[in-house]
Short mmCIF file of the C-alpha atoms (twelve columns), coordinates in Angstrom:
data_MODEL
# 
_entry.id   MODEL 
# 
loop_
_atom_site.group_PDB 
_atom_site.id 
_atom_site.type_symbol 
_atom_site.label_atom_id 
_atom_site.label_alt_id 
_atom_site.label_comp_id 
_atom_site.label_asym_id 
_atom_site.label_seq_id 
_atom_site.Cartn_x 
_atom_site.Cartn_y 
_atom_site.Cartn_z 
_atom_site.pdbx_PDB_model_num 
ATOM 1   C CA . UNK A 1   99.890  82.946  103.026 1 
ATOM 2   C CA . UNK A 2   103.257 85.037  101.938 1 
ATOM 3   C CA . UNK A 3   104.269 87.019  99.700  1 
ATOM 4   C CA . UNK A 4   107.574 88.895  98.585  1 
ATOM 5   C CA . UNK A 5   108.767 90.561  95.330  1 
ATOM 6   C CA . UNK A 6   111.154 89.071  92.966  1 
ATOM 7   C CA . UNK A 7   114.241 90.966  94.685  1 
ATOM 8   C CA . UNK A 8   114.113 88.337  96.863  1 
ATOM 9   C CA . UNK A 9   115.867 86.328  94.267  1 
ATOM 10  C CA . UNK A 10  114.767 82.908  96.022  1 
ATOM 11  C CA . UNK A 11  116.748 79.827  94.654  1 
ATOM 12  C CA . UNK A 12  114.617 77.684  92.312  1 
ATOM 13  C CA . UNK A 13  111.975 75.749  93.713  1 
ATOM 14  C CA . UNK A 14  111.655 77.183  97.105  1 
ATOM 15  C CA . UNK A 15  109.203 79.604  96.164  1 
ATOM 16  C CA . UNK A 16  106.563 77.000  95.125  1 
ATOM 17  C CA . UNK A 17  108.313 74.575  98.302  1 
ATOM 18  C CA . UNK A 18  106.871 77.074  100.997 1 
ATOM 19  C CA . UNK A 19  103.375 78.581  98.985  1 
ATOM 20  C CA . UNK A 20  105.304 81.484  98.787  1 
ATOM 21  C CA . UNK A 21  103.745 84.264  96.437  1 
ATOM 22  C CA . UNK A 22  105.864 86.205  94.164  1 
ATOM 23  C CA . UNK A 23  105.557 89.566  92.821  1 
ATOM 24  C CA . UNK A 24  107.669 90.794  89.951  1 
ATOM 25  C CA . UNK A 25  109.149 93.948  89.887  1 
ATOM 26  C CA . UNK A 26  109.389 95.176  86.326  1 
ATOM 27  C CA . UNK A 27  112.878 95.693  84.383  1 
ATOM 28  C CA . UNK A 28  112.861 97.700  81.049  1 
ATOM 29  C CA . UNK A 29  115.773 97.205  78.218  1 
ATOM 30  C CA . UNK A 30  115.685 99.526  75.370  1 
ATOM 31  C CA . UNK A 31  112.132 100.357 76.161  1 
ATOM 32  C CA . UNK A 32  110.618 97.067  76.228  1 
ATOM 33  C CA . UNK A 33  109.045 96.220  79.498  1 
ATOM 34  C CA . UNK A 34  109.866 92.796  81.312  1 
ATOM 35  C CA . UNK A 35  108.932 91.043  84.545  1 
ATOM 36  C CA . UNK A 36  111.703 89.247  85.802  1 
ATOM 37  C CA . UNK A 37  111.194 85.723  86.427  1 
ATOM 38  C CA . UNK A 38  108.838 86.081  84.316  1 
ATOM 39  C CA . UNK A 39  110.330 86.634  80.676  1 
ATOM 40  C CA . UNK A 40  113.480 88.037  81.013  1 
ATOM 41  C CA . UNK A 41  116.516 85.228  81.928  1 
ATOM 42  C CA . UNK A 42  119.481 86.088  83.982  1 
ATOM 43  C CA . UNK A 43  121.610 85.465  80.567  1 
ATOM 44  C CA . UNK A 44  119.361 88.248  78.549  1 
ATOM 45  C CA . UNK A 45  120.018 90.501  81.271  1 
ATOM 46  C CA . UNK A 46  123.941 90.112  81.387  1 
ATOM 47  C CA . UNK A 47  123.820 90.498  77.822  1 
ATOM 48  C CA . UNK A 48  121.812 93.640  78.063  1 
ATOM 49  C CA . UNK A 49  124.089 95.451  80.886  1 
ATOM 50  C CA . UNK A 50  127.185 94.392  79.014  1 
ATOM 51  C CA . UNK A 51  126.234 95.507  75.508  1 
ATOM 52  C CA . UNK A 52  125.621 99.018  77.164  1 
ATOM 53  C CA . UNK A 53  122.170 98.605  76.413  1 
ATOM 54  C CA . UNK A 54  119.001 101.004 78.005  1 
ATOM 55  C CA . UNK A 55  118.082 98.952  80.967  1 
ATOM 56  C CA . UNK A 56  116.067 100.506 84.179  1 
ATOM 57  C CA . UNK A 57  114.201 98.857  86.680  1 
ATOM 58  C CA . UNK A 58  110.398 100.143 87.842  1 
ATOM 59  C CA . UNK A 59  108.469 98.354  91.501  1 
ATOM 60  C CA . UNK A 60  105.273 96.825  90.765  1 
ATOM 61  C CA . UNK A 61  102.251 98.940  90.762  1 
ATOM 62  C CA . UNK A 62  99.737  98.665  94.137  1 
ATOM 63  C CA . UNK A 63  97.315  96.889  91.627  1 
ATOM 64  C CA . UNK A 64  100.065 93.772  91.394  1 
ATOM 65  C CA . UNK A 65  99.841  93.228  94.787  1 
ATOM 66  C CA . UNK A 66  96.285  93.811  95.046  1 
ATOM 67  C CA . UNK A 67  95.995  90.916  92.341  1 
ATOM 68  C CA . UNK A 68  98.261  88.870  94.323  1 
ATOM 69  C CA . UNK A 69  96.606  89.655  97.215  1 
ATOM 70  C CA . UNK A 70  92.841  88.533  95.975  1 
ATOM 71  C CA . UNK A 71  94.416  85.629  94.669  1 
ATOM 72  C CA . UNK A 72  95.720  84.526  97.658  1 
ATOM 73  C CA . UNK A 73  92.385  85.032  99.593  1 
ATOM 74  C CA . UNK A 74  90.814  82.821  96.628  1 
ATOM 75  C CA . UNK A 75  92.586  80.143  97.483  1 
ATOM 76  C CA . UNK A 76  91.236  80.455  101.266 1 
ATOM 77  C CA . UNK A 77  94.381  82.544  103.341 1 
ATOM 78  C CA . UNK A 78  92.722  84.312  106.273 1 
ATOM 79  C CA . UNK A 79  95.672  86.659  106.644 1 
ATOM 80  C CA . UNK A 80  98.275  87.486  104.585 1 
ATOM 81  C CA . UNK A 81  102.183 88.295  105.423 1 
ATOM 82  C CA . UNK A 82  103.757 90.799  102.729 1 
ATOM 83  C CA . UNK A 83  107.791 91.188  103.028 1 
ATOM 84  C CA . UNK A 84  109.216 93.140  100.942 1 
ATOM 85  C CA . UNK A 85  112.654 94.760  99.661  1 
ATOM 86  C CA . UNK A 86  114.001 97.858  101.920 1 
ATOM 87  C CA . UNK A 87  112.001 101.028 101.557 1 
ATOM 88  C CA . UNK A 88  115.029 102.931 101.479 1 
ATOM 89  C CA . UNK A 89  116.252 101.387 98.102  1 
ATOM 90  C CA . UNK A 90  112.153 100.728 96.309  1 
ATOM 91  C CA . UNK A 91  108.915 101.874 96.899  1 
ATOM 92  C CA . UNK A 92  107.985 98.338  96.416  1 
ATOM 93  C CA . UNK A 93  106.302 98.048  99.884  1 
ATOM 94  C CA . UNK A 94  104.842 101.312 99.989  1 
ATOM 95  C CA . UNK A 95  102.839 99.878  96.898  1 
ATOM 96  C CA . UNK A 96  101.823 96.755  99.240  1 
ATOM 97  C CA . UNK A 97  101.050 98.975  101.980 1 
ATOM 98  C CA . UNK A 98  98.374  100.765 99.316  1 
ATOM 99  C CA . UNK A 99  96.978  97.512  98.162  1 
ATOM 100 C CA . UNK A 100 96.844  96.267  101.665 1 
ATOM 101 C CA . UNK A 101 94.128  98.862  102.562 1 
ATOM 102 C CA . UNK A 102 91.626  97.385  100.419 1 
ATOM 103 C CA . UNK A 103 92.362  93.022  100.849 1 
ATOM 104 C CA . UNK A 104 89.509  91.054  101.403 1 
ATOM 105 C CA . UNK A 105 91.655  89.434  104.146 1 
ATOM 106 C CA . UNK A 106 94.132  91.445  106.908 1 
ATOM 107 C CA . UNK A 107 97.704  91.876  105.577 1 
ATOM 108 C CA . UNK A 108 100.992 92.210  107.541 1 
ATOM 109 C CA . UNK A 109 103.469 94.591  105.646 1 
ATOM 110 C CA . UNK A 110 106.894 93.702  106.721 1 
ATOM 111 C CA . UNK A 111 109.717 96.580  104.908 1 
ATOM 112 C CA . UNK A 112 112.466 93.774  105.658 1 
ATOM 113 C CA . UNK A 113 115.313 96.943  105.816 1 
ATOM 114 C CA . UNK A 114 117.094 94.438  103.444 1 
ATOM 115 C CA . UNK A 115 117.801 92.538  99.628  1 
ATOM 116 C CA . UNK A 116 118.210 89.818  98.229  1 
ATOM 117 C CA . UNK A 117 118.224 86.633  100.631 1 
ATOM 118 C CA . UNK A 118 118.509 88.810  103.473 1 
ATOM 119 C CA . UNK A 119 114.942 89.096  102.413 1 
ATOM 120 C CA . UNK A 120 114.137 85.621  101.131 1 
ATOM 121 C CA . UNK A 121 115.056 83.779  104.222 1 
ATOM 122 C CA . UNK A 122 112.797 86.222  106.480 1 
ATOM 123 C CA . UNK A 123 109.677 85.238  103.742 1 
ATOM 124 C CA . UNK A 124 111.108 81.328  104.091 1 
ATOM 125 C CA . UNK A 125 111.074 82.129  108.240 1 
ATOM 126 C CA . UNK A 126 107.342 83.177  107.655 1 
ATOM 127 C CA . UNK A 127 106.115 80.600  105.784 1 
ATOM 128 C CA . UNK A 128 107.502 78.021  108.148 1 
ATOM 129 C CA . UNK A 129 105.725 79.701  110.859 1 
ATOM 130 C CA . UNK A 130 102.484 79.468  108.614 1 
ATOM 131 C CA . UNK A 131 103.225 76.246  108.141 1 
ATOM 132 C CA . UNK A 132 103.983 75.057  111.504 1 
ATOM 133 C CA . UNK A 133 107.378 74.132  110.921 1 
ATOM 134 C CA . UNK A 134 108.755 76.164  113.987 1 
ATOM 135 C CA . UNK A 135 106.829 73.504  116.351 1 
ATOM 136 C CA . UNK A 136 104.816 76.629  117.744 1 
ATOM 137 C CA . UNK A 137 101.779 75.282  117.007 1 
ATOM 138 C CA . UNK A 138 99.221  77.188  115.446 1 
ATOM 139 C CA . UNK A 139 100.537 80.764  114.170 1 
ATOM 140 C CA . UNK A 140 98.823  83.543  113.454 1 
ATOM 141 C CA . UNK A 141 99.349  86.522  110.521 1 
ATOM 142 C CA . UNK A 142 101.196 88.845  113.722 1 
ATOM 143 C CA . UNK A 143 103.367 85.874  114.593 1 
ATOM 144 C CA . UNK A 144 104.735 85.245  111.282 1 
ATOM 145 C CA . UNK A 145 105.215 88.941  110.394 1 
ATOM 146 C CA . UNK A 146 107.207 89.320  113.149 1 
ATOM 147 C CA . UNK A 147 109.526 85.977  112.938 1 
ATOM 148 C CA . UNK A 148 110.301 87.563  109.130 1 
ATOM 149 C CA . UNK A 149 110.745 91.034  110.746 1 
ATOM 150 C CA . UNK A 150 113.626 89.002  113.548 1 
ATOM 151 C CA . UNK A 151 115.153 87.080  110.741 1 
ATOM 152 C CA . UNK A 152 115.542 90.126  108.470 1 
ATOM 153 C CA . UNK A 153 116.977 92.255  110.861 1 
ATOM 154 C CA . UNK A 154 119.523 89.500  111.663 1 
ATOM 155 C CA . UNK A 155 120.739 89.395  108.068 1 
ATOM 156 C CA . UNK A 156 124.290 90.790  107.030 1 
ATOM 157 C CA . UNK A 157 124.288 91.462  102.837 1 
ATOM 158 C CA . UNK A 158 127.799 91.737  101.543 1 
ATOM 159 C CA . UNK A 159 128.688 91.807  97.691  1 
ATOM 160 C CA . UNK A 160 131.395 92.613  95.798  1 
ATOM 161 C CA . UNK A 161 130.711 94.838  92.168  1 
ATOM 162 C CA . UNK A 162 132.814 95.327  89.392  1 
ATOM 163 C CA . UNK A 163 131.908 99.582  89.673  1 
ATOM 164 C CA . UNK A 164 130.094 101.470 91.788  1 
ATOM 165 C CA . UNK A 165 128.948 103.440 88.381  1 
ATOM 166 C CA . UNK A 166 126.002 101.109 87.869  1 
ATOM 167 C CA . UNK A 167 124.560 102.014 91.969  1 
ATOM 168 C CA . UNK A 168 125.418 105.764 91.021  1 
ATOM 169 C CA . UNK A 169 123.216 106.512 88.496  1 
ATOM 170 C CA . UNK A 170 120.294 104.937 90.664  1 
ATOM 171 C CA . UNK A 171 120.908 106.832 93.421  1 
ATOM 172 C CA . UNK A 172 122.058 104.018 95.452  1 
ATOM 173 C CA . UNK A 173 125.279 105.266 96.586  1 
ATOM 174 C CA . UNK A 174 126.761 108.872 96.066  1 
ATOM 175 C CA . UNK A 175 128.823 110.303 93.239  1 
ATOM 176 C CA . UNK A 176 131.952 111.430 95.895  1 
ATOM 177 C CA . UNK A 177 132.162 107.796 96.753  1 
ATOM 178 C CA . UNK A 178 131.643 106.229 93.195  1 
ATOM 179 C CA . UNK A 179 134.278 108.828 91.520  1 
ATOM 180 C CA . UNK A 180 136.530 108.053 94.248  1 
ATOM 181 C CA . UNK A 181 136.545 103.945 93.408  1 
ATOM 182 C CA . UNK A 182 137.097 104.960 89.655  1 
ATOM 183 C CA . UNK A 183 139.860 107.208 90.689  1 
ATOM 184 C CA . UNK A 184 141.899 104.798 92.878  1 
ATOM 185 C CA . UNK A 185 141.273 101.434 90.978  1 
ATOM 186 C CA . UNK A 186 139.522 100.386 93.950  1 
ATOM 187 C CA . UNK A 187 137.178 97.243  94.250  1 
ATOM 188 C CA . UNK A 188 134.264 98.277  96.428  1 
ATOM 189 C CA . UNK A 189 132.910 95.970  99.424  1 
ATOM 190 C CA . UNK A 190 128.934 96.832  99.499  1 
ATOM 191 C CA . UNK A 191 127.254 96.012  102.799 1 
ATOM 192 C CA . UNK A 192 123.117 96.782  103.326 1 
ATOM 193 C CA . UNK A 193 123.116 98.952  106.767 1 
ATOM 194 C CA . UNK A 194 119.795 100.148 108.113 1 
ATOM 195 C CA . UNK A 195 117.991 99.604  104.960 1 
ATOM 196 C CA . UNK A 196 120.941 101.524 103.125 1 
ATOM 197 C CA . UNK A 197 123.696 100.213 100.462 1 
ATOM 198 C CA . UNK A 198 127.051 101.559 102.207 1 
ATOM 199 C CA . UNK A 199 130.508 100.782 101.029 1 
ATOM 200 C CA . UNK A 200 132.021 98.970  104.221 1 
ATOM 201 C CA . UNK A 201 135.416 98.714  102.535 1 
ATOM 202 C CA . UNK A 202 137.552 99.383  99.244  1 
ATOM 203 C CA . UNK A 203 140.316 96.828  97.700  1 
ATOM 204 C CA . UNK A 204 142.766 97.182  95.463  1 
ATOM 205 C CA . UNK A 205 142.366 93.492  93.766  1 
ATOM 206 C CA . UNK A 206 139.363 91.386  92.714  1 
ATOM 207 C CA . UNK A 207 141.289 88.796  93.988  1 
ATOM 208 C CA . UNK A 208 141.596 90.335  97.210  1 
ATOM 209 C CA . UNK A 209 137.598 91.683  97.584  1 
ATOM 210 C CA . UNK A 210 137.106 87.885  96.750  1 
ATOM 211 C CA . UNK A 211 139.055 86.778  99.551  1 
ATOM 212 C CA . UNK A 212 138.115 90.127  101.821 1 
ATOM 213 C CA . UNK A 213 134.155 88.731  101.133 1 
ATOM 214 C CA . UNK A 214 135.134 85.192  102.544 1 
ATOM 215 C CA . UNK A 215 136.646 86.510  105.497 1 
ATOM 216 C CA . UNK A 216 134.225 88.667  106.628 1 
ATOM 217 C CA . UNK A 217 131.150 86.388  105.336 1 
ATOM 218 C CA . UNK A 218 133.287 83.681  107.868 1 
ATOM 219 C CA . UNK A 219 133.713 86.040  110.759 1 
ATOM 220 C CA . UNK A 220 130.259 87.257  110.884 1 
ATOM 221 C CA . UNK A 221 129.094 83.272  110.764 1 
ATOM 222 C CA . UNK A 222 131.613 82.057  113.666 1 
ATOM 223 C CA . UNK A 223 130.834 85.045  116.034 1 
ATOM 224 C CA . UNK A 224 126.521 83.653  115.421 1 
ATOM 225 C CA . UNK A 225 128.146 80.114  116.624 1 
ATOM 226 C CA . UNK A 226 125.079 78.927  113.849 1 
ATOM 227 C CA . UNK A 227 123.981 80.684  111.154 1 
ATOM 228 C CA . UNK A 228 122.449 80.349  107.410 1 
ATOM 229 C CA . UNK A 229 124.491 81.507  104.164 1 
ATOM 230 C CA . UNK A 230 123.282 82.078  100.841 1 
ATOM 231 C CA . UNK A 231 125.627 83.091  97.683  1 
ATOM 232 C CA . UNK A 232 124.548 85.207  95.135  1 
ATOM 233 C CA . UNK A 233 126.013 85.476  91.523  1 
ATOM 234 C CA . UNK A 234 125.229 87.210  88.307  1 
ATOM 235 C CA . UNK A 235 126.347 85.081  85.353  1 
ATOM 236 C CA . UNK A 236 129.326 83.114  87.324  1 
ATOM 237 C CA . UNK A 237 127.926 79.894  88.611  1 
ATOM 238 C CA . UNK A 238 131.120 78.531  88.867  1 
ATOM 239 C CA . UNK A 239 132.718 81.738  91.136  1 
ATOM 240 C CA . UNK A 240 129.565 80.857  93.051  1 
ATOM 241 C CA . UNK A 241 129.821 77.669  93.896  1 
ATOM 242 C CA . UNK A 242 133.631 77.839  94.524  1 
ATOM 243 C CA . UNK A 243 132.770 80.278  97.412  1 
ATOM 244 C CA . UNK A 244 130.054 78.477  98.919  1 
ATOM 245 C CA . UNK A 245 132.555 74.993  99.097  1 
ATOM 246 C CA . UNK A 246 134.979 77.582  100.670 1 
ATOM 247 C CA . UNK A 247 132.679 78.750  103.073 1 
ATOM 248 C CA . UNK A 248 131.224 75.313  103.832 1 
ATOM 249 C CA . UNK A 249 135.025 74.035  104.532 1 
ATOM 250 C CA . UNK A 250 135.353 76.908  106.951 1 
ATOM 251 C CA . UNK A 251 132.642 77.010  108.726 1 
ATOM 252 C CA . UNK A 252 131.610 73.075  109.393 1 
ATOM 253 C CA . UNK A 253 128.655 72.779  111.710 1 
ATOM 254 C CA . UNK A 254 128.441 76.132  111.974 1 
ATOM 255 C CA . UNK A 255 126.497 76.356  108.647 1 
ATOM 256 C CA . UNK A 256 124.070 73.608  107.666 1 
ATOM 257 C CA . UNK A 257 125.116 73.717  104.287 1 
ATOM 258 C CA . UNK A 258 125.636 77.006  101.859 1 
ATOM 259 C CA . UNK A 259 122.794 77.608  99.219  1 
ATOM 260 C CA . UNK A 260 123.974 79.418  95.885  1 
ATOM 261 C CA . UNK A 261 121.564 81.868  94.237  1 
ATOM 262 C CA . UNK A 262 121.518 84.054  91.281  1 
ATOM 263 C CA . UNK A 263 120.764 86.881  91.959  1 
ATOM 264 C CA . UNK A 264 117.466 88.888  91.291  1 
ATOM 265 C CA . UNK A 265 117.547 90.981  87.938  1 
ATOM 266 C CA . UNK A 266 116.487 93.989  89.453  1 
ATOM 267 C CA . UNK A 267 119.169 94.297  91.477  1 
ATOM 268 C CA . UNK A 268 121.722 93.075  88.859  1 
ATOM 269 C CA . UNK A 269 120.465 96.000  87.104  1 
ATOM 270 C CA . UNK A 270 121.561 98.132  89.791  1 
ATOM 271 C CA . UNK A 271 124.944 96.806  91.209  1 
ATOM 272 C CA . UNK A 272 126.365 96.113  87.444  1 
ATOM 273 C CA . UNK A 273 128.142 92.655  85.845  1 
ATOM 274 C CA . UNK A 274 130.311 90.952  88.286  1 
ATOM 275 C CA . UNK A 275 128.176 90.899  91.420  1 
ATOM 276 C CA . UNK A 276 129.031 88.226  93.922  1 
ATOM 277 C CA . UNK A 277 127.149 88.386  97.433  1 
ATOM 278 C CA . UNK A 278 127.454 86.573  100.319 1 
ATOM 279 C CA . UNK A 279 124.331 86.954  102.692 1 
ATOM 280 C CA . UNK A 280 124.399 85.585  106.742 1 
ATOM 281 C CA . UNK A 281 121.259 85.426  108.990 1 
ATOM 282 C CA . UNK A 282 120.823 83.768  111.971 1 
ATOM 283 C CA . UNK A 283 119.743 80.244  112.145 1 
# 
């Protein structure tokens, strides 16, 4: 069986398509604790960040996963494949590394190095194996661990934020570099690089990072020659969607279609209102 966290921000339905566990991370606004997915909505988050409400984000405990992990050997797994959010932006999967110790059944902790879909396809990628999709035949707990580990390492993560004010004060990305967009006026291009949020370009428009994201989401596809593309939104559906019919246009047979996601609340909390993300792995 798999599991991932809720950073994963899977699109609706896939989760429960593939078996795939899901483990919450926790978000906090004004004090009140919520799992997301769970009780707090996309829409109640927005709200929050944009009212300049309290909100902070805290990884599940090792006795979440240990839950998830017993639960999963209930229901008769043999071995288990854990993927999780980068270690270098949550402690998430040290916390399934502790609760791995002590499963009833052997678990494969995969730190994916990534966010987002760059993480959900490499949990999809694993499931398929346990499922047998990949015409492999039989798979085993090693096999699939390492098909997410390929997948994730594959995946590009590209968004677009409003600030970089909101990734400053978690630690995400330094103060030189945040001060530096508030100074100029400067849209920031985010990219995740070796597990790390990095700021792979600065525009002067939002017009223009929109545009900037295409191109470079498009490059990065055509250079794969076949490749899999997820968009990621907070709160603009419509933005979304309008990118992902771009893309699709673009691209053709490169891309078997562009899925649009919103994206986990977690990381909303982090990257700030206005987040749009483009996400390319290899297909």
């Amino acid at each position: 069986m798999v599991v991932t966290d809720s950073t994963a921000s899977l699109p609706p339905g896939v989760a429960q398509e593939w078996g795939i566990e899901v483990v919450p991370l926790e978000v906090m606004v004004d004090g009140a604790r919520h799992h997301e997915g769970v009780d707090l909505t996309a829409a109640e988050l927005l709200a929050a960040l944009s009212t300049g409400r309290t909100v902070t984000t805290s990884q599940p405990s090792p006795a979440a996963f240990a839950r998830a992990y017993a639960r999963a050997a209930d229901r008769g797994a043999r071995e288990i494949v854990s993927v999780h959010v980068s270690g270098e932006l949550s402690g998430t999967v040290r916390a399934a590394e502790l609760a791995a110790l002590a499963a009833r059944v052997p678990v494969h902790v995969v730190d994916s190095r990534s966010v987002a879909m760059g993480l959900g396809l490499a949990a999809v990628e694993a499931a398929r194996v346990v499922a047998g999709a990949t015409g492999t035949g039989a798979a085993d707990g090693a096999a699939a661990a390492e098909r997410a580990r390929r997948v994730a390492a594959s995946a590009t993560t590209l968004f677009l934020v409003e600030s970089l004010e909101h990734l400053r004060r978690g630690g995400r990305v330094g103060a030189a570099a945040a001060a530096m967009g508030t100074v100029l006026g400067l849209r920031p291009l985010l990219g995740v690089r070796s597990g790390r949020i990095e700021v792979v370009e600065k525009v002067r428009t939002r017009a223009a990072a929109r545009n900037r994201l295409e191109a470079i989401a498009a490059t990065d596809c055509l250079a794969r020659g076949a490749a899999r593309v997820v968009v990621h939104h907070l709160g603009q559906p419509d933005v979304a969607a309008a990118l992902a019919r771009r893309l699709e246009a673009r691209l053709g047979a490169v891309v078997s279609g562009v899925e649009v996601s919103e994206i986990s609340a977690v990381v909303a909390v982090h990257a700030g209102p206005g987040l749009l993300a483009v996400v390319v792995a290899d297909r």
